[in-house]
N, CA, C and O atoms as a DFTB+ gen file, in Angstrom:
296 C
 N C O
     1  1     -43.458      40.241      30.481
     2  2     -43.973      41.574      30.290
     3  2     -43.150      42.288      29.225
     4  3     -41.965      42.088      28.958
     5  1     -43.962      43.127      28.685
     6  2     -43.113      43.548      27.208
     7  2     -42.756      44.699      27.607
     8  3     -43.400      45.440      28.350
     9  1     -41.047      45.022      26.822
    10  2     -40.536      46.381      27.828
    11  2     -41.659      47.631      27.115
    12  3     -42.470      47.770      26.200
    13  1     -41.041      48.367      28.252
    14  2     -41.728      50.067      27.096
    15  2     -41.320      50.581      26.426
    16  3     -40.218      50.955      26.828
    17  1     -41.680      51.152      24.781
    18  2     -41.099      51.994      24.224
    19  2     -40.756      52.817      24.730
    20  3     -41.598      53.317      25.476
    21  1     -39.299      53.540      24.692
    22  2     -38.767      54.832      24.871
    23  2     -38.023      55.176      23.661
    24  3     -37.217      54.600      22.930
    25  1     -38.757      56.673      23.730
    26  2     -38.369      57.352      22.311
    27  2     -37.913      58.657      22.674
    28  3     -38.002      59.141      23.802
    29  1     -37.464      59.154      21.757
    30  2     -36.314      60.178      22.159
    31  2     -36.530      61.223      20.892
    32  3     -36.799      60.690      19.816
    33  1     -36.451      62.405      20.925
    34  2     -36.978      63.540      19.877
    35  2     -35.945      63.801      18.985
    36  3     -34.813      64.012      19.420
    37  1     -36.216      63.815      17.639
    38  2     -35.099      63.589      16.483
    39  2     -35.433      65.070      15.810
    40  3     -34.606      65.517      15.016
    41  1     -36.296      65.627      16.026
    42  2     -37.192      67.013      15.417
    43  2     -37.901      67.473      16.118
    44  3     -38.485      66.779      16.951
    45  1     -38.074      68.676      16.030
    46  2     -39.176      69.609      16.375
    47  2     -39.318      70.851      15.484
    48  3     -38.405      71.508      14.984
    49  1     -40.635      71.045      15.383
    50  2     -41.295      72.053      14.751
    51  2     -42.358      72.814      15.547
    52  3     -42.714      72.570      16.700
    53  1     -42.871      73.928      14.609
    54  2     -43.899      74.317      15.210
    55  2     -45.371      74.021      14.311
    56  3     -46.397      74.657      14.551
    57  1     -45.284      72.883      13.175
    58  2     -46.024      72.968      12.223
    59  2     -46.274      71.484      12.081
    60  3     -45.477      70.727      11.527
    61  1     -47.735      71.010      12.752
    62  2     -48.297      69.852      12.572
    63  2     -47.818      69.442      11.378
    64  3     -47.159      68.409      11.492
    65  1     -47.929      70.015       9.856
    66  2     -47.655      69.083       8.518
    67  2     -45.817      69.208       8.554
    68  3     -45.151      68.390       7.919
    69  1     -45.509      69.721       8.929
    70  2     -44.453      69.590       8.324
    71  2     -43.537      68.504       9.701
    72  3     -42.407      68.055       9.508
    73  1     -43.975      68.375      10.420
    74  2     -43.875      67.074      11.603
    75  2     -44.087      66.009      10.410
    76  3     -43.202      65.223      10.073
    77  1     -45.360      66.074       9.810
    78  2     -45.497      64.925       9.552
    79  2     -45.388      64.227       8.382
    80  3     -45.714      63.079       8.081
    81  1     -44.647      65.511       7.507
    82  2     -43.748      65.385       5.835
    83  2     -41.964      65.220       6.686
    84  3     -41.036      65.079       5.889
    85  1     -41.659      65.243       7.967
    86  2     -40.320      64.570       8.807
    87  2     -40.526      63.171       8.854
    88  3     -39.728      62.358       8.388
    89  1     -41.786      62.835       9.516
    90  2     -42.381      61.304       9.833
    91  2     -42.397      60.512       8.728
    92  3     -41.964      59.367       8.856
    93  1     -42.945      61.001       7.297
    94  2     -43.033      59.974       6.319
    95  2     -41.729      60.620       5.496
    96  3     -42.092      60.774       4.329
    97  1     -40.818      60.907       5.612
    98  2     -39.400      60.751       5.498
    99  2     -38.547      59.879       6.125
   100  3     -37.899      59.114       5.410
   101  1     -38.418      59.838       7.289
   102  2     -38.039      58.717       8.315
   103  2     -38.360      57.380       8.336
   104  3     -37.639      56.455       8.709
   105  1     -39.933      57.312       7.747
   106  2     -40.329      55.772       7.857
   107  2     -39.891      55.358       6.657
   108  3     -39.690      54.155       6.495
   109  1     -39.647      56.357       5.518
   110  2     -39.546      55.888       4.410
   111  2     -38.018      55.278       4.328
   112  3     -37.800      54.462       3.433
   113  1     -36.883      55.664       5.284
   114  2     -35.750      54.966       5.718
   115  2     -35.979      53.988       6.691
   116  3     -35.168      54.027       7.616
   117  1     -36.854      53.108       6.763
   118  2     -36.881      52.170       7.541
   119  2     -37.331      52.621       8.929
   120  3     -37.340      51.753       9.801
   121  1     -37.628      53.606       9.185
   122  2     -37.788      53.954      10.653
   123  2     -38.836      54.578      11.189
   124  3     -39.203      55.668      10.753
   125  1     -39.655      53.753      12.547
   126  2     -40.944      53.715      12.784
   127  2     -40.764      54.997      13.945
   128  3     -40.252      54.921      15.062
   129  1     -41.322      56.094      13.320
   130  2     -41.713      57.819      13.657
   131  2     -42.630      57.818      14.218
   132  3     -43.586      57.115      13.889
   133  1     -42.634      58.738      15.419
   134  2     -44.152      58.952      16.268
   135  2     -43.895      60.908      15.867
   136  3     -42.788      61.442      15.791
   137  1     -45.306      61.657      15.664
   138  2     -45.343      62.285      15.609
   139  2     -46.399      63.308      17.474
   140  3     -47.614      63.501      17.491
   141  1     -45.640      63.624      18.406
   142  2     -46.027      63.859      19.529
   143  2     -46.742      65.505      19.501
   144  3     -46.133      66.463      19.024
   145  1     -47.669      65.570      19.904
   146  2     -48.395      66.821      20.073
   147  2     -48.592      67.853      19.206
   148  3     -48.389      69.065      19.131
   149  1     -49.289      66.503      18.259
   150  2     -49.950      67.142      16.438
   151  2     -51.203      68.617      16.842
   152  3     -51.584      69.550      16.136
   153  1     -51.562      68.201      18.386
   154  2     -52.675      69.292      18.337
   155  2     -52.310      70.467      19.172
   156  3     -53.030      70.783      20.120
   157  1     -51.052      71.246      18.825
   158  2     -50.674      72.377      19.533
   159  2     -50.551      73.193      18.766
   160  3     -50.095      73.004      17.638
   161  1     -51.046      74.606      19.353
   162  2     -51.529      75.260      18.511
   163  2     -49.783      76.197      17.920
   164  3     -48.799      76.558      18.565
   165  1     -50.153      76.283      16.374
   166  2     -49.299      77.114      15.779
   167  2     -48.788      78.292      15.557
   168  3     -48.172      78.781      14.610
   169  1     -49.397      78.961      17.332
   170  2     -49.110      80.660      17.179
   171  2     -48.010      80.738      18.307
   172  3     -47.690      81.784      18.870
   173  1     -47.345      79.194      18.624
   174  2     -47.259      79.288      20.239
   175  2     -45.688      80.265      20.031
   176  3     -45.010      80.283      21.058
   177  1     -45.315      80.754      19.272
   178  2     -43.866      81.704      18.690
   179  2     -42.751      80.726      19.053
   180  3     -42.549      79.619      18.554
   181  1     -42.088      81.327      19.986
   182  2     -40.358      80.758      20.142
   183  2     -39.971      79.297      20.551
   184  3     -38.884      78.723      20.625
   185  1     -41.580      78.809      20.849
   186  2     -41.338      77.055      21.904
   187  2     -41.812      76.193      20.310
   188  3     -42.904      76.422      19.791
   189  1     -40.494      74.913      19.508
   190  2     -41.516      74.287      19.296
   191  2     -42.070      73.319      20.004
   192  3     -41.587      72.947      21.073
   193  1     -42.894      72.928      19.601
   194  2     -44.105      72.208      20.267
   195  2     -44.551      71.136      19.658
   196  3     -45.310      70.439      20.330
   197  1     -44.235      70.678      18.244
   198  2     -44.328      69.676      17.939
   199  2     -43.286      68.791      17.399
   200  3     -42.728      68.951      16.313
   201  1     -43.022      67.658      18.406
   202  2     -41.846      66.575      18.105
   203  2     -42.070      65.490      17.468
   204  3     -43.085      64.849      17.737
   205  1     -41.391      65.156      16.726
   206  2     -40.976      63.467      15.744
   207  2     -40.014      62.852      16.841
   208  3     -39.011      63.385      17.317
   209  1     -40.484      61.759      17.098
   210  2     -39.813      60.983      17.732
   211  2     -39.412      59.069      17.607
   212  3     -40.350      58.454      17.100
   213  1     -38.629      58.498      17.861
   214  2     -37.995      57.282      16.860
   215  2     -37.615      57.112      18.443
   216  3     -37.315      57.841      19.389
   217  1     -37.866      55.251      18.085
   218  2     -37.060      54.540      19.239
   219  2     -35.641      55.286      20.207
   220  3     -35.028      56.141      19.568
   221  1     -35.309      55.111      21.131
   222  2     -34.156      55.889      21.838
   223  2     -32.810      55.084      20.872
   224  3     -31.950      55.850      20.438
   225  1     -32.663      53.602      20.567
   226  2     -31.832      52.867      19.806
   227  2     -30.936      53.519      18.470
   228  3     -29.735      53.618      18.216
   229  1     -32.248      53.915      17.753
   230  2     -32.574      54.522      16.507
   231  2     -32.341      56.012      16.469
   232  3     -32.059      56.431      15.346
   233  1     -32.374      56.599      17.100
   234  2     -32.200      58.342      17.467
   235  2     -30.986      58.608      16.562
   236  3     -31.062      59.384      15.609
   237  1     -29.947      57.992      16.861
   238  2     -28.601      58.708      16.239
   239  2     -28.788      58.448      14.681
   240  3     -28.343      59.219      13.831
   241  1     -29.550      57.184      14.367
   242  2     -29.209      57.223      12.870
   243  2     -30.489      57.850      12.349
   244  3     -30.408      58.352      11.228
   245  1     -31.639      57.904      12.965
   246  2     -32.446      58.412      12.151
   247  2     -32.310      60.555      11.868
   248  3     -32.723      61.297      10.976
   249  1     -31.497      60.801      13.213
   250  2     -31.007      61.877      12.901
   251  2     -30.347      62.409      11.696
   252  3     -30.600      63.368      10.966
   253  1     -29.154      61.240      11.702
   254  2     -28.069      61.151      10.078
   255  2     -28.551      61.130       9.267
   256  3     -28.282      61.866       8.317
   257  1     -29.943      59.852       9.278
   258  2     -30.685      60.078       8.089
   259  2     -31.343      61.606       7.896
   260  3     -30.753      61.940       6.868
   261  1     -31.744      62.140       8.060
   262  2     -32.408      62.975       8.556
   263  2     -31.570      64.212       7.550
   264  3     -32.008      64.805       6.564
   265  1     -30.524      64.300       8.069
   266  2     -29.098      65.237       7.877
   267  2     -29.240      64.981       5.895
   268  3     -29.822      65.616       5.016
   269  1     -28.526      63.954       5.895
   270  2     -28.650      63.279       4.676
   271  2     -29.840      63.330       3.796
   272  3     -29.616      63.331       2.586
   273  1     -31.064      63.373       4.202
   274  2     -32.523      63.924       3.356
   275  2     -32.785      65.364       3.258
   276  3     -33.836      65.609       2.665
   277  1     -32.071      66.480       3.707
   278  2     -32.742      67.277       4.540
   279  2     -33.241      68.508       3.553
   280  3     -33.946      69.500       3.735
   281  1     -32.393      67.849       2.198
   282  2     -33.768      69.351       1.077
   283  2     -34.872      67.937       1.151
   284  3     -35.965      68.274       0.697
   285  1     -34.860      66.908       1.467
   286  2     -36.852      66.568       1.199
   287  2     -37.987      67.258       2.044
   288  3     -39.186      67.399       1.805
   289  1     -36.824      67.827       3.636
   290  2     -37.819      68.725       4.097
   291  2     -38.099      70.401       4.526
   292  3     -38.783      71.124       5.250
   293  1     -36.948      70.406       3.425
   294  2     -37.446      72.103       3.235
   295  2     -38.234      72.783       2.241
   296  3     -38.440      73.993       2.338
């Protein structure tokens, strides 16, 4: 039986595209990004609500990476 992915949240926003200009940053370092609850709505104020998320393994470096890119996503 094949284990389960567990993934762990490297980002959050409140802005479906910009989740998903994080996601094709991340993959573009080698690292396979799930973008979780693309369809919440964008008025929700102080909660975000939409997470990028990367294997639990992968979390710490795709964070660094992350750190290390981080005018590609402002």
């Amino acid at each position: 039986m094949k284990d389960e992915l567990k993934l762990e949240t490297v980002a959050a926003t409140n802005f479906p595209a910009e989740a998903e200009l994080i996601r094709t940053i991340l993959e573009s370092g080698g690292f396979e990004a799930y973008v979780i609850n693309s369809n919440a709505p964008t008025y929700v104020g102080l909660a975000q609500s939409v997470f990028v998320q990367v294997e639990s393994s992968q979390a710490e470096a795709a964070r660094k990476f992350l750190e290390e890119n981080q005018s590609e996503t402002e």
